[in-house]
N, C-alpha and C positions, 0 to 999 in steps of 0.2 A: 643219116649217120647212126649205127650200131653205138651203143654204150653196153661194157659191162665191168661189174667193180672186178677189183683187186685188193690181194694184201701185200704188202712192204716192209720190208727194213733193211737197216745197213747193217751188216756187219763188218768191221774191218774196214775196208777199202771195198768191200763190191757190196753192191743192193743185188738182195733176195726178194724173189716173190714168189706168188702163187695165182690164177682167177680164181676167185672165189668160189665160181661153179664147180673147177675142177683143180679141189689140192691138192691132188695126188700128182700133180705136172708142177715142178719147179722151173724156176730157170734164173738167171741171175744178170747182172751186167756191171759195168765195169763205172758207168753215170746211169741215174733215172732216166732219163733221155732213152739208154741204150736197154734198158731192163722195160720199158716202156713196149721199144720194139719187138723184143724178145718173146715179151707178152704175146703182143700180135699176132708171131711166127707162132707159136704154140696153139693159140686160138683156129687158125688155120689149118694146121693140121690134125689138131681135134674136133675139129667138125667137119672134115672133109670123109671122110668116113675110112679113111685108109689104116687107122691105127684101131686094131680091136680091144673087144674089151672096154670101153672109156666110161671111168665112172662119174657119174653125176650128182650132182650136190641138186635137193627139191623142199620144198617145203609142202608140210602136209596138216590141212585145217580140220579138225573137229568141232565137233560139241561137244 
């Protein structure tokens, strides 16, 4: 099984998120549960290679 983080909050009545890899993709839901899934669905079609352009979040080590 795949893991990757997330960010989260409520506002209001609907939770907002983001993947952490890519916060330029929002998406919301209406319970965690349903912004959970949401997650998923955007995961998907961001790395299915169909949407151009997709920016990535990297970390980079020096000296």
């Amino acid at each position: 099984m795949n893991s990757m983080r997330y960010v989260y909050w409520q506002e209001d009545e609907m939770w907002l998120g983001h993947l952490e890899e890519y916060p330029d993709y929002m998406t919301q839901g209406e319970s965690l549960d349903e912004l959970k899934e949401n997650l998923k669905d955007i995961y998907k079609e961001l790395s299915s290679g169909t949407i151009p352009h997709v920016r990535h979040v990297a970390e980079l080590q020096f000296a």
